[in-house]
C-alpha positions as CSV (number, residue, x, y, z in Angstrom):
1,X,51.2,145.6,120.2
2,X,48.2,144.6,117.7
3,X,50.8,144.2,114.8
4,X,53.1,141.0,115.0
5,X,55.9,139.5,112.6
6,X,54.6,137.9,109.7
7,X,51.7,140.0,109.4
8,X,50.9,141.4,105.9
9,X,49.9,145.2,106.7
10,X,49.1,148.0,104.1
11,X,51.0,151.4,104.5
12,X,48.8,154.4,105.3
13,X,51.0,157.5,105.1
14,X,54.5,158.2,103.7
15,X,56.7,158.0,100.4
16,X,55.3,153.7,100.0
17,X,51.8,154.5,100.9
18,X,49.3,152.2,99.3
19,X,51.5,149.5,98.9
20,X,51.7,146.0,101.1
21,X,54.3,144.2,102.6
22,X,55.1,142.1,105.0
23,X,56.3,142.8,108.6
24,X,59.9,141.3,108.9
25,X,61.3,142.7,112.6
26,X,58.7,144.8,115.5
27,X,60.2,147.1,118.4
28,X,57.3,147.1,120.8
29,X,59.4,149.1,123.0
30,X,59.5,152.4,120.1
31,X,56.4,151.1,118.2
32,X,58.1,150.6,114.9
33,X,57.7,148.2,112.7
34,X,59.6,147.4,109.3
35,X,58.5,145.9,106.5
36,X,60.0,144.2,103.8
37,X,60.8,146.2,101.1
38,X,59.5,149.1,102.2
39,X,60.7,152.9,103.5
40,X,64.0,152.0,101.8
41,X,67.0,153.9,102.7
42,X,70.7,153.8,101.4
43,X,73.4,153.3,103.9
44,X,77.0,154.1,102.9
45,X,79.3,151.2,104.0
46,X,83.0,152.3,104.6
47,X,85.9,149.6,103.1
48,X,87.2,147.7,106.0
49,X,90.7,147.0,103.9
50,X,92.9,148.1,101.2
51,X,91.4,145.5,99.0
52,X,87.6,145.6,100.0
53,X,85.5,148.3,98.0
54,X,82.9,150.9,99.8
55,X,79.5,150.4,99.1
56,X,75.9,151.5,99.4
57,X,73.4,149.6,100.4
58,X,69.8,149.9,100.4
59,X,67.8,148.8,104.3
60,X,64.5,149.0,105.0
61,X,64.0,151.3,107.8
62,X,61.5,151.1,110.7
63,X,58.2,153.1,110.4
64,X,55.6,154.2,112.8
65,X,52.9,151.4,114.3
66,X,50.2,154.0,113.7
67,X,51.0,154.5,109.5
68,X,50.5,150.8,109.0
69,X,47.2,148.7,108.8
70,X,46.7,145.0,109.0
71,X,45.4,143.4,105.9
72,X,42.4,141.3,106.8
73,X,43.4,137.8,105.4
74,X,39.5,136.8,104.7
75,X,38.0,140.6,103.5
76,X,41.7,141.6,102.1
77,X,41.1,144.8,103.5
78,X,42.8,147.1,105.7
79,X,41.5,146.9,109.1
80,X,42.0,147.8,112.9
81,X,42.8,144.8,115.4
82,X,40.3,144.2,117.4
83,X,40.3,141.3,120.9
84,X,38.2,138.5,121.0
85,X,38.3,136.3,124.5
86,X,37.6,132.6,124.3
87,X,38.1,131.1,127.9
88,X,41.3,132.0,128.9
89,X,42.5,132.8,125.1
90,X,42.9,136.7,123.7
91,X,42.7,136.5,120.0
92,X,43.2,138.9,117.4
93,X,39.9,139.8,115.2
94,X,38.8,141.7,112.2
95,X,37.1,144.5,113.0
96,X,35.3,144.4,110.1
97,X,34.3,141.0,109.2
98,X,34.8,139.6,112.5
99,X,37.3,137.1,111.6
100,X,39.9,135.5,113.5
101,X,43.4,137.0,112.4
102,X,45.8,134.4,114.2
């Protein structure tokens, strides 16, 4: 997957789109990814006891690889990934200013 944790992508589609954020968990295996603060949902959280309250919560949700886009940390703009090799090395590049992402 092109987009790893830690990776400060720019939303492309949805409810948040324009906004940046920070990619907190990835799940290469249903290419989502969430981001911090982002596609916000509110979970309803049942009391466990007689003296413990309900609540509701609000958890960022996973989203769709393919609505988000890696911000370029040299041209701060949103860019696809491109592979450079170096010897036995595959590194992540800008596509558009041909920078090294990692």
């Amino acid at each position: 997957m092109k987009i790893k944790t830690n990776d400060q992508v720019k939303i492309l589609s949805g409810k948040d789109r324009g906004k940046t954020g920070k990619v907190i968990q990835v799940f290469s295996a249903e290419n989502k990814v969430v981001v911090a603060g982002m596609n916000l949902i509110k979970k309803h959280l049942r009391a466990r006891s007689q003296s413990e309250k309900g609540q509701v919560i609000e958890l960022s949700a996973p989203m769709a690889v393919s609505k988000v886009a890696l911000l370029c940390p040299k041209c701060q703009t949103a860019t696809r990934v491109g592979y450079k090799i170096e010897g036995d090395k595959k590194t992540r590049m800008c596509r558009k200013c041909k920078t090294i992402v990692d």
